[in-house]
C-alpha positions as CSV (number, residue, x, y, z in Angstrom):
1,X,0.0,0.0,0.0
2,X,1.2,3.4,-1.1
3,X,0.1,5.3,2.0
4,X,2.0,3.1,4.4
5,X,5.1,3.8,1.9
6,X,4.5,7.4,2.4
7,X,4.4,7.7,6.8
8,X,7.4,9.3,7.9
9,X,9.2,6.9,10.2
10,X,10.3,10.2,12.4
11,X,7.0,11.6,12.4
12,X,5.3,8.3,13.7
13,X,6.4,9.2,17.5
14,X,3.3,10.9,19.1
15,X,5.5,13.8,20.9
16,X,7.8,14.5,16.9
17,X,4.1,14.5,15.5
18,X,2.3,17.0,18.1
19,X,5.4,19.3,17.9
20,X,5.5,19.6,14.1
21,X,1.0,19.9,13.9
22,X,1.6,22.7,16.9
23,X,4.5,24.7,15.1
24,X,2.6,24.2,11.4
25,X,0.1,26.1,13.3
26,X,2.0,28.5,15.2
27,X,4.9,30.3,13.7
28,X,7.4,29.7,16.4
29,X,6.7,28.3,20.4
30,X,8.9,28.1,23.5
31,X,10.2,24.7,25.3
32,X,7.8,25.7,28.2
33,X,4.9,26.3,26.0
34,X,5.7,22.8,23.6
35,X,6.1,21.0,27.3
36,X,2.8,22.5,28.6
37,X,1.0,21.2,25.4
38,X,2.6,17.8,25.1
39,X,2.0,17.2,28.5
40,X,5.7,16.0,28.5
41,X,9.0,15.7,30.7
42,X,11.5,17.7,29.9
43,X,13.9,14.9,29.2
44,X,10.8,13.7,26.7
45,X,10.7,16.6,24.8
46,X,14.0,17.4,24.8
47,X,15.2,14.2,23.3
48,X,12.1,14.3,21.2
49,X,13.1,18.1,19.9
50,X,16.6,16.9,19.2
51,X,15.6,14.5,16.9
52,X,13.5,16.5,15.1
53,X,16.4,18.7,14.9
54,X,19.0,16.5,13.9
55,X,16.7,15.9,10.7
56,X,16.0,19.2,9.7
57,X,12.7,19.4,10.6
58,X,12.7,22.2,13.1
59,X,14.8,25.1,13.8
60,X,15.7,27.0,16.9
61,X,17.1,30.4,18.2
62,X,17.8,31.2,22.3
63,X,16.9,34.4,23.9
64,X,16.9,35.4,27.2
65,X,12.9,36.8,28.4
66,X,13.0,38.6,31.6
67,X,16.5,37.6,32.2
68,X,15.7,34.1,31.7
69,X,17.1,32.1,29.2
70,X,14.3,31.0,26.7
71,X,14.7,28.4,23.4
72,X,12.4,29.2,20.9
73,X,11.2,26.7,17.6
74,X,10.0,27.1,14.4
75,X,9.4,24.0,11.6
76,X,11.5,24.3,8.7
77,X,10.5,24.3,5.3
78,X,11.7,20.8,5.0
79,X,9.8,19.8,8.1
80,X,6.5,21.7,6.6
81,X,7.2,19.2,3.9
82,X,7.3,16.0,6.0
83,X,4.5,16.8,7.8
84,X,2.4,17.4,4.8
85,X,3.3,14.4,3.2
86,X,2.8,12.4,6.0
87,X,-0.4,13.8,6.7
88,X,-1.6,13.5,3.6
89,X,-0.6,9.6,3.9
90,X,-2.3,9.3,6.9
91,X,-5.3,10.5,5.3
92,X,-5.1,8.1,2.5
93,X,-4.9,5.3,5.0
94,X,-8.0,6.4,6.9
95,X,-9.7,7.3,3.1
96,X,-9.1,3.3,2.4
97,X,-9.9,2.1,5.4
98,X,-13.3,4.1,5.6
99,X,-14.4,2.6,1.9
100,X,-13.6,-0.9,2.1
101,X,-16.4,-2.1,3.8
């Protein structure tokens, strides 16, 4: 089947997935606010975010807000990309599986 071709191995982990859907619809979030979303640890999300990093898929910049250091992420083009294309395989899947009665 062509959809399951199409899932993005990275994107199967419920924490990479969430991240990417929140920043597609946010332009850029905080660690605190991804963590308060996620409902994850820190450890989690941080290995989580790193991977997602590591493949290009997000992008981040530190700043400091009210003196306290803040990291900030945004999804890259190529993780807008991914996200699509595994969404859109997703859908497929549930498409398939909704008309083969």
């Amino acid at each position: 089947m062509k959809a399951l071709a199409s899932l993005d191995p990275l994107l199967e982990h419920r924490i990479r997935l969430g991240v990417c859907v929140l920043l597609a619809k946010h332009s850029e979030l905080s660690f605190a606010r991804l963590k308060a979303q996620m409902q994850a640890t820190d450890g989690n999300l941080g290995a989580q975010l790193r991977k997602l990093e590591e493949n290009g898929y997000i992008q981040l910049r530190r700043d400091f807000v009210e003196r306290k250091p803040t990291t900030w992420y945004k999804l890259s083009d190529d993780g807008r990309k991914a996200l699509d294309t595994h969404t859109a395989a997703l859908r497929a899947l549930i498409d398939s599986a909704q008309g083969s009665d």
